[in-house]
C-alpha positions as CSV (number, residue, x, y, z in Angstrom):
1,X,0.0,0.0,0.0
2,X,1.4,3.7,-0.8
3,X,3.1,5.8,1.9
4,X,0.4,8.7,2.4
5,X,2.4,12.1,1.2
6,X,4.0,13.7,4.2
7,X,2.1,16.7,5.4
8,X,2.3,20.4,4.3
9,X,3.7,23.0,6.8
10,X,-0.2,24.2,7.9
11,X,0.8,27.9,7.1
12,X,0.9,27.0,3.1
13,X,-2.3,28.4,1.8
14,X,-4.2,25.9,-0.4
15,X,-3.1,27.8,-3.5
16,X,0.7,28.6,-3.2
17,X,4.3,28.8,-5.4
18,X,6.7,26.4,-5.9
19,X,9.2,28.7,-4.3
20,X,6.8,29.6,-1.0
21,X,7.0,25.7,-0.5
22,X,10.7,25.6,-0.8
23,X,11.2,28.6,1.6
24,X,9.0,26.1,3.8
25,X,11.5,23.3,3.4
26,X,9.0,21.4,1.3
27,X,11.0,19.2,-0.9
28,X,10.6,18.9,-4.6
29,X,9.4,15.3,-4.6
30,X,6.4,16.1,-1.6
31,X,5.7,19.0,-4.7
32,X,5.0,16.1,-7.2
33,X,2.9,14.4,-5.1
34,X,-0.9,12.8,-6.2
35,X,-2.3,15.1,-3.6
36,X,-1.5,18.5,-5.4
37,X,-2.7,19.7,-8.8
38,X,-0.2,21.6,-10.8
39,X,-2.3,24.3,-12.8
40,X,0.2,26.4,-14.0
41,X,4.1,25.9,-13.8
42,X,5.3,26.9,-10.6
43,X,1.9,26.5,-9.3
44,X,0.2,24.1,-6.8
45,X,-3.3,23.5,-5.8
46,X,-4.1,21.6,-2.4
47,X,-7.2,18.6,-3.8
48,X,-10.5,20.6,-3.8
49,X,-13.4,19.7,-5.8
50,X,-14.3,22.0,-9.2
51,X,-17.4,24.4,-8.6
52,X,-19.2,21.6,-10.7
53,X,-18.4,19.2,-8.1
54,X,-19.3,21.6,-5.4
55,X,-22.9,22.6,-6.9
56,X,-23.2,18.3,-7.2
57,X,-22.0,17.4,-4.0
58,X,-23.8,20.2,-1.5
59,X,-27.2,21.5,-0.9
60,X,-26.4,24.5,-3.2
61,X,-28.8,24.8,-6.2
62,X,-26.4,24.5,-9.2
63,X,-26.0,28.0,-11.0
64,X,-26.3,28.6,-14.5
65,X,-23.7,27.5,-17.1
66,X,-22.2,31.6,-16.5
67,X,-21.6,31.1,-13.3
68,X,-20.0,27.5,-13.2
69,X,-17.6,29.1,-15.7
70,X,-17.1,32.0,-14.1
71,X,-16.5,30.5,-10.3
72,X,-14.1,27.7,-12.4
73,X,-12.1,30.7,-14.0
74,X,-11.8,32.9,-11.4
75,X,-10.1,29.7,-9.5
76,X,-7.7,29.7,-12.2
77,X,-7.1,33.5,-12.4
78,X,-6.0,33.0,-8.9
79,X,-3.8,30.7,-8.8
80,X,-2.1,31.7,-11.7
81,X,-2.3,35.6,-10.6
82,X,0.8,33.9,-7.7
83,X,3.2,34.2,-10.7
84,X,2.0,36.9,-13.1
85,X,4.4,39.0,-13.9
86,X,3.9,43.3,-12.8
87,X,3.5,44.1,-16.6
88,X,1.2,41.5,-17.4
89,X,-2.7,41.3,-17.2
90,X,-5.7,39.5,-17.9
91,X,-8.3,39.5,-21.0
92,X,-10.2,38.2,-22.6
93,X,-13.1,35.5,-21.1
94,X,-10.7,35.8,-18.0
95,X,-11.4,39.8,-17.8
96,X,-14.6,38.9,-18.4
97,X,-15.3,36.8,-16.0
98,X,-13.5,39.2,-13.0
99,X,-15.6,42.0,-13.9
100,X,-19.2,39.6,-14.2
101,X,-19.7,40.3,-17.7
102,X,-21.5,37.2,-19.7
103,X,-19.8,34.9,-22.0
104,X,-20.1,34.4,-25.5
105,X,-20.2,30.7,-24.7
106,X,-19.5,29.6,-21.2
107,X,-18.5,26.0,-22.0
108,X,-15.4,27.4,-24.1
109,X,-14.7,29.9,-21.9
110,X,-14.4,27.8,-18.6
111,X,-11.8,24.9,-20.7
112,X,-9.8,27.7,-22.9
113,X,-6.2,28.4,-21.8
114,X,-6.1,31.9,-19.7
115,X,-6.0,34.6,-22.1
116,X,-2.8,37.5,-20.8
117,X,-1.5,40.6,-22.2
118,X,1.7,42.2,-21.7
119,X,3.2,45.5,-22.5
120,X,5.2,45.7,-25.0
121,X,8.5,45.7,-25.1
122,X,7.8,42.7,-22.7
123,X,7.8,39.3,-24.5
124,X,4.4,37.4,-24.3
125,X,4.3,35.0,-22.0
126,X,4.4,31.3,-23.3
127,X,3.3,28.7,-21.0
128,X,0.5,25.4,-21.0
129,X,-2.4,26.8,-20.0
130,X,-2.1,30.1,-21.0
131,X,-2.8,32.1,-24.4
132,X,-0.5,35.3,-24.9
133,X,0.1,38.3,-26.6
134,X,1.8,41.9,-26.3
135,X,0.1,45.2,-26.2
136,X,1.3,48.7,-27.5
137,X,1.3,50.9,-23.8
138,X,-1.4,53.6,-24.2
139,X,-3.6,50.6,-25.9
140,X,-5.1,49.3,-22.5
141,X,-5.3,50.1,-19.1
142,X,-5.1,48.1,-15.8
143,X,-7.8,47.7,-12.8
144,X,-7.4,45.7,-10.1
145,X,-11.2,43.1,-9.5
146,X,-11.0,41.1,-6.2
147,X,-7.6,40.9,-6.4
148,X,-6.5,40.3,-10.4
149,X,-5.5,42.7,-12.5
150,X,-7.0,42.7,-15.0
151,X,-7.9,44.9,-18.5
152,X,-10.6,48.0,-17.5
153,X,-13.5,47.4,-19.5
154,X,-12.8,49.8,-21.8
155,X,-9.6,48.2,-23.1
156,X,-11.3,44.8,-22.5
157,X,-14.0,45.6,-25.1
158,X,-11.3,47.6,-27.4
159,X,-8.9,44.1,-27.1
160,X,-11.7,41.5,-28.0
161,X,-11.9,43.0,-31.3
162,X,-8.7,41.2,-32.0
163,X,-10.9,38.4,-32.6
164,X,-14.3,39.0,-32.1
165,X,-17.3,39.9,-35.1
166,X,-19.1,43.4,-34.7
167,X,-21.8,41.1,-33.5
168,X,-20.3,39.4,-30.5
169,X,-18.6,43.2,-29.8
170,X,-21.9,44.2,-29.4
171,X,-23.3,41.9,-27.1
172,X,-20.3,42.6,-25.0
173,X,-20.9,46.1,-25.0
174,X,-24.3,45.9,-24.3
175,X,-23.5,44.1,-21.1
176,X,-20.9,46.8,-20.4
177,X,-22.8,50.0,-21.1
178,X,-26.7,48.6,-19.1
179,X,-27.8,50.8,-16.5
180,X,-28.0,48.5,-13.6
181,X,-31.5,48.9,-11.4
182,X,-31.6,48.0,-7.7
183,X,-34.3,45.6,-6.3
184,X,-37.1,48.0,-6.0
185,X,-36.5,49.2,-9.6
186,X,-34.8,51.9,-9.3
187,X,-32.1,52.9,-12.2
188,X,-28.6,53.8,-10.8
189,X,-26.1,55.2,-13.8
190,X,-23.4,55.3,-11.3
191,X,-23.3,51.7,-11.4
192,X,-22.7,51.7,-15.2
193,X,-19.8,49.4,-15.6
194,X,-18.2,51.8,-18.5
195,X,-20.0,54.4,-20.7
196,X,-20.2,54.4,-24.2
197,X,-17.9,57.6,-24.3
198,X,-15.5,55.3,-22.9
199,X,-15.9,53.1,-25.3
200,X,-15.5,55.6,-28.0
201,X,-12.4,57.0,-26.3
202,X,-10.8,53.0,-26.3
203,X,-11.2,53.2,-30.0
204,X,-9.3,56.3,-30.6
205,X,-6.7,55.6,-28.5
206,X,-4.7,54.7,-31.1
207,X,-4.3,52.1,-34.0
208,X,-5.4,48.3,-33.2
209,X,-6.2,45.1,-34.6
210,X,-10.2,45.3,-35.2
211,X,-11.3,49.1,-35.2
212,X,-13.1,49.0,-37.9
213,X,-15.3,46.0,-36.3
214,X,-15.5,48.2,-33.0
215,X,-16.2,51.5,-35.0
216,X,-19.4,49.7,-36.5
217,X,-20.3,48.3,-33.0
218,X,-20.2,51.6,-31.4
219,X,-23.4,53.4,-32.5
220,X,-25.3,50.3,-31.7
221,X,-24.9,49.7,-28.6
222,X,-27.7,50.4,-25.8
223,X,-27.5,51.0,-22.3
224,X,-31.6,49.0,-22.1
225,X,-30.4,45.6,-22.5
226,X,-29.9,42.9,-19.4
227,X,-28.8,40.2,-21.4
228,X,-27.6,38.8,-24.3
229,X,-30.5,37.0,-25.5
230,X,-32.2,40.3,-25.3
231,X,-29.2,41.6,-27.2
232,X,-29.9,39.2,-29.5
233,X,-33.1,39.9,-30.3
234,X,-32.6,43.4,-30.9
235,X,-30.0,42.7,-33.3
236,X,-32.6,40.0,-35.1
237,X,-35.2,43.2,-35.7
238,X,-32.6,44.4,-37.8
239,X,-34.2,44.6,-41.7
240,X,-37.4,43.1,-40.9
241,X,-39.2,46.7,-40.8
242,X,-40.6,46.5,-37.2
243,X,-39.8,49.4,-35.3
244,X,-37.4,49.9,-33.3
245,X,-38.4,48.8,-29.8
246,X,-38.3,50.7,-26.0
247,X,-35.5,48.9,-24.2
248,X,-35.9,48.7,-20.1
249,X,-39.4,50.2,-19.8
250,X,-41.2,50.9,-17.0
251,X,-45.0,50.4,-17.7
252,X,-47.2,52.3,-15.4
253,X,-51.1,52.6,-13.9
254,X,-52.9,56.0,-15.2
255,X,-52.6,57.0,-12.1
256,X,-48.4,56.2,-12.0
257,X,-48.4,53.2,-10.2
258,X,-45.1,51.3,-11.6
259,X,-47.0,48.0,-12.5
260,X,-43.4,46.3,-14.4
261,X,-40.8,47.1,-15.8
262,X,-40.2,45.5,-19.4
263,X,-36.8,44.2,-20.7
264,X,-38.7,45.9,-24.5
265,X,-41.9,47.9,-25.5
266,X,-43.8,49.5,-28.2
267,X,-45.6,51.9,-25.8
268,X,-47.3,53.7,-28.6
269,X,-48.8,50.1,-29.2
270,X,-49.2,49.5,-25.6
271,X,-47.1,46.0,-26.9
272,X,-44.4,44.8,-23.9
273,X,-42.1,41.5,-25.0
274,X,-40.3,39.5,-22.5
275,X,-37.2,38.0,-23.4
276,X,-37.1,35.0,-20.7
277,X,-34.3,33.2,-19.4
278,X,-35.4,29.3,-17.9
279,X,-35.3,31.1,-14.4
280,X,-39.1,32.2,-15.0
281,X,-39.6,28.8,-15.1
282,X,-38.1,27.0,-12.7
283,X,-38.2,30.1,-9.9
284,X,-41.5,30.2,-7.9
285,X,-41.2,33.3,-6.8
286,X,-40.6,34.5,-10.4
287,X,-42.9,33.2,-12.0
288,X,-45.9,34.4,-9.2
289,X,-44.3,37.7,-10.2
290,X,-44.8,37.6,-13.8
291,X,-48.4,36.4,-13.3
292,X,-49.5,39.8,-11.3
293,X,-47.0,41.7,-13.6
294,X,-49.0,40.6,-16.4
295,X,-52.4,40.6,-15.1
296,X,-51.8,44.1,-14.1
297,X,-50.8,44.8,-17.8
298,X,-54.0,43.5,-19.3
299,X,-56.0,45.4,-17.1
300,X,-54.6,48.4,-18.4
301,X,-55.3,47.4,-22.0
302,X,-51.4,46.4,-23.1
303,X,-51.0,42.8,-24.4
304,X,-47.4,40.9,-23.8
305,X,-44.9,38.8,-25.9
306,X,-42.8,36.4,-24.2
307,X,-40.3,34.9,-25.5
308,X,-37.7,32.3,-25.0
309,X,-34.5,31.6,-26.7
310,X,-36.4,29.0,-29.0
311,X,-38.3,31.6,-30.3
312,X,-35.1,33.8,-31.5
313,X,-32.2,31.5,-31.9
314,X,-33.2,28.7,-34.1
315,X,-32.2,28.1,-38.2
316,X,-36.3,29.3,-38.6
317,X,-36.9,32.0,-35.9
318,X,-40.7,32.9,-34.8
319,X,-40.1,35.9,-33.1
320,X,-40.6,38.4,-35.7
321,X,-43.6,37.1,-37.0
322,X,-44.9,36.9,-33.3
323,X,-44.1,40.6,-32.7
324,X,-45.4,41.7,-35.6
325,X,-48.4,39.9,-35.1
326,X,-49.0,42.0,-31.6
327,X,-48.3,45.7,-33.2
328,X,-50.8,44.7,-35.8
329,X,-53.5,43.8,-33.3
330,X,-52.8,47.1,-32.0
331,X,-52.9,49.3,-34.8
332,X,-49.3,49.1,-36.3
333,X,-49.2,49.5,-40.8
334,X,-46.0,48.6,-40.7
């Protein structure tokens, strides 16, 4: 039967260096040991279960597919952030993930290698598990989220352009530019990730792979949308001669009680569409929300679309035909 691995020194943090182990008197074999998971060179991981295995193995209802990628990148952020250099930083789905913007697809995101910048004259960092590249100084900017540093989203959105369409640019954008509202509805521009003056500013800061791409994204992006599906939708209107829809409306009693507020509206129609997520089905308390929400609607005379991603992402979408079908109940000539 194996010898058990000798014990760590209890002051070694579950995430720590090579060379804190070795100031430790940790010798290199006890470093190769079953016990510890080697992310990153130089790195070692004490055995911990995944936020998958977490979510499977607790009480904890299991999050969506963003946050499962986003709890398994931050843990990788971290360990690696022990030996990222001063002049490097994060991007890309890693950026994304420290400053809770969505994912363009969350499986890829949470199994890609970490995406880091440097400044040039630096060289790129090349190492398993991490995707590299130098940037021109005055190109990006540095925060620091929780800890990592990581690109400000300004530069993040100017850097994705590298390789990202307009399209997925503006999905990203959208996330960045929403006005967030607090749990009584309320809208607070103060906590607007990054403006769209920002953005704008990003672009001009000097030449870079992708500014045409971001220069067409720019003008349509709006500060309405709270999530990409919604995002999506918009986009989908796009040359099928509906107008162009309210985002983030609040719909309210004659006498301006706030009955909802809509993620899109036609109010000249008195038509509201809900773009919704699979948490209005499987949340209780959501879904005896949208049942008032929409009772109180009707009783002020305006009819509701819902939809759901089946409606706008499929090879034959039904959404437009759906919409249209509503505005032309109420009056629309198109």
């Amino acid at each position: 039967m194996p010898r058990p691995p000798a014990p760590l020194p209890a002051t070694l943090a579950g995430v720590f260096t090579v060379a804190q182990a070795s100031a430790m008197n940790v010798s290199p074999g006890r470093l190769t040991a079953r016990d510890l998971a080697r992310p990153f060179r130089g790195v070692r991981v004490r055995g911990q279960p995944s936020a998958r295995d977490a979510a499977a193995t607790t009480e904890r209802e299991p999050g969506s597919p963003d946050e499962l990628a986003r709890e398994a990148i931050l843990a990788r952020m971290r360990a690696h952030s022990l030996v990222l250099p001063p002049h490097a930083f994060y991007v890309g789905a890693a950026a994304l993930a420290a400053h809770g913007l969505p994912f363009l697809d969350a499986s890829e995101a949470e199994t890609a290698p970490l995406e880091v910048a440097v400044f040039a004259p630096h060289r790129a960092l090349r190492r398993p598990g991490i995707a590299a590249f130098r940037v021109q100084p005055g190109l990006a900017h540095t925060v620091t989220q929780d800890g990592l540093r990581v690109a400000s989203p300004a530069s993040l959105w100017a850097l994705l352009a590298r390789d990202h369409s307009t399209h997925d640019l503006i999905r990203i954008g959208d996330a960045m530019v929403r006005i967030p509202r607090d749990d009584w509805g309320r809208r607070h521009p103060e906590w607007q990730l990054v403006s769209i003056d920002r953005l704008g500013a990003a672009i001009d800061a000097g030449r870079r792979l992708g500014a045409a791409a971001l220069r067409e994204a720019l003008p349509q992006l709006r500060t309405g949308s709270m999530s990409v599906l919604e995002t999506d939708w918009r986009l989908g209107l796009s040359g099928t001669g509906l107008p162009e829809p309210e985002l983030d409306v609040e719909v309210r009693s004659p006498q301006g009680r706030l009955l909802g507020i809509s993620d899109a509206a036609f109010p000249a129609y008195r038509v509201a569409v809900e773009i919704e997520g699979d948490h209005h089905r499987t949340s209780r308390r959501q879904w005896t929300r949208d049942l008032q929400k929409y009772a109180d609607y009707a009783a002020i005379g305006w009819e509701v679309v819902r939809l759901a991603s089946s409606h706008i992402r499929p090879a034959r979408r039904t959404d437009v035909e759906m919409v249209a079908a509503a505005l032309t109940r109420r009056g629309w000539r198109g």
